[in-house]
Phi, psi and omega in degrees: 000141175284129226261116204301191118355175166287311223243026164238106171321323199263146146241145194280124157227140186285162188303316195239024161260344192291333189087212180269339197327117159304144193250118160284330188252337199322330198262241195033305190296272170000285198284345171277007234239305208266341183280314190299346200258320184306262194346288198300345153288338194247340190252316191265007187263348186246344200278115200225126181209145185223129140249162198268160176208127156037051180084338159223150205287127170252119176276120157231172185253103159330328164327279204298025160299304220268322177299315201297328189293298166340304159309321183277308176311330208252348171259313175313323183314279196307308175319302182250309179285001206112120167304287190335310177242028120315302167319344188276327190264353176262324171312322183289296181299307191256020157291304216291327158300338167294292184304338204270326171316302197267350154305283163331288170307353211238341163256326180308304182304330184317155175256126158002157154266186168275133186040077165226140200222017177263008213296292229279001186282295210283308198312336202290323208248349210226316159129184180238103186324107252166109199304347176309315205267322168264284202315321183304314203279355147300304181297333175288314149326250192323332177295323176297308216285273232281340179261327189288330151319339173271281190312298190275332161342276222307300176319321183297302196293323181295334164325278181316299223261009188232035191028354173127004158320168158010079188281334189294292189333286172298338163314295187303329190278300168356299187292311167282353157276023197201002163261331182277306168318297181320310198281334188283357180259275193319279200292317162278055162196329190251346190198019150278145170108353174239279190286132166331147165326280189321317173302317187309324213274321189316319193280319181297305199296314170288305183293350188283302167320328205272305207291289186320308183299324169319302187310308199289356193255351154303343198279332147270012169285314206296317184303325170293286226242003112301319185296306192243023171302303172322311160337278196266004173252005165071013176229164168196091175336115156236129191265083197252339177245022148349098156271121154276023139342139146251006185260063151196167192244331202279164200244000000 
């Protein structure tokens, strides 16, 4: 790997020289990575929100507030630490999507107290245990598994083959292949067979569109805050000898 300047504080190292290196900032990055991801579940996910554009209402799902900064977190991963442990935090996102699944059903289902009047507020907001209700929260798991993993691929390899060039490219392109994965997972498992073909394709294809422009009107946040992750954590990852296993946690 090339070797930085005198008077340049970051150094370039392959992934599988870093070790044991102590990190200041990487578990901070981590736990925001898996709380932002718990939130677009708990909060944006049951949520149908309209806004007017030029006289008519564009209906969208709050969630999409909440993936693309997951995204935007999961490219800061990969970008300054590395794959291997962004894999370690999307394993980490998805036990915590998991517990948050069998949690969920497991108080919705508890039965009420006597003269407790909230039973029907939580089934509204959390669901009713159901086949509807297990295809979504299957199809989000996996979608989540199969894009954010597409997503830190691309990204890691397009580093290497651009030397570390042009972080707007691999942020955006990344995204739009791990947003396209996500969507080709998620919307047919939770809603062909409820909704028309033509809807599915409608709904995957817009919200893939919404996500990717999140990333790009994002992308000079991602640049401040990759720069100075780099900065103060004196590195800069290249996955150039990489197992790009997703059946593992160990760097």
């Amino acid at each position: 790997m090339t070797q930085p300047a005198a008077d340049d504080p970051i150094r370039k190292i392959d992934s599988a020289a870093l070790g044991a290196r102590p990190l200041r900032y990487f578990d901070f990055v981590m736990a925001a990575f898996v709380v932002v991801l718990v939130l677009s579940n708990v909060i944006g996910a049951a949520k149908l929100a309209a806004i007017d554009l030029f006289g008519h209402p564009f209906i969208f799902g709050a969630g999409i507030l909440f993936f693309p900064v997951s995204y935007v977190i999961g490219d800061v991963l990969t970008e300054v630490y590395g794959y291997a442990r962004a894999r370690r935090c999307i394993w980490a996102g998805f036990g915590a999507m998991i517990f948050l699944a069998i949690m969920t059903v497991v108080v919705v289902a508890m039965p009420p107290a006597p003269g407790w009047n909230g039973q029907g507020a939580y089934e509204a907001v959390f669901g009713t245990l159901g086949e509807q209700t297990l295809r979504i929260v299957a199809a989000s798991i996996a979608g989540f598994w199969g894009g954010e993993f597409v997503n830190a691929f691309v990204l890691s390899r397009m580093k290497v083959l651009t030397q570390g060039r042009m972080l707007w490219s691999r942020t955006i392109g990344s995204t739009v292949f791990g947003q396209a994965v996500d969507s080709l997972i998620f919307y047919p498992i939770a809603f062909l067979g409820v909704w028309t073909t033509d809807q599915v394709l409608t709904v995957m294809v817009t919200n893939w569109a919404l996500k990717v422009a999140w990333e790009v009107l994002l992308t000079p946040l991602t640049y401040i805050v990759v720069n100075g992750l780099k900065r103060r954590e004196g590195l800069d990852v290249f996955d150039a000898d990489t197992d790009f296993t997703p059946f593992r946690t160990q760097l």
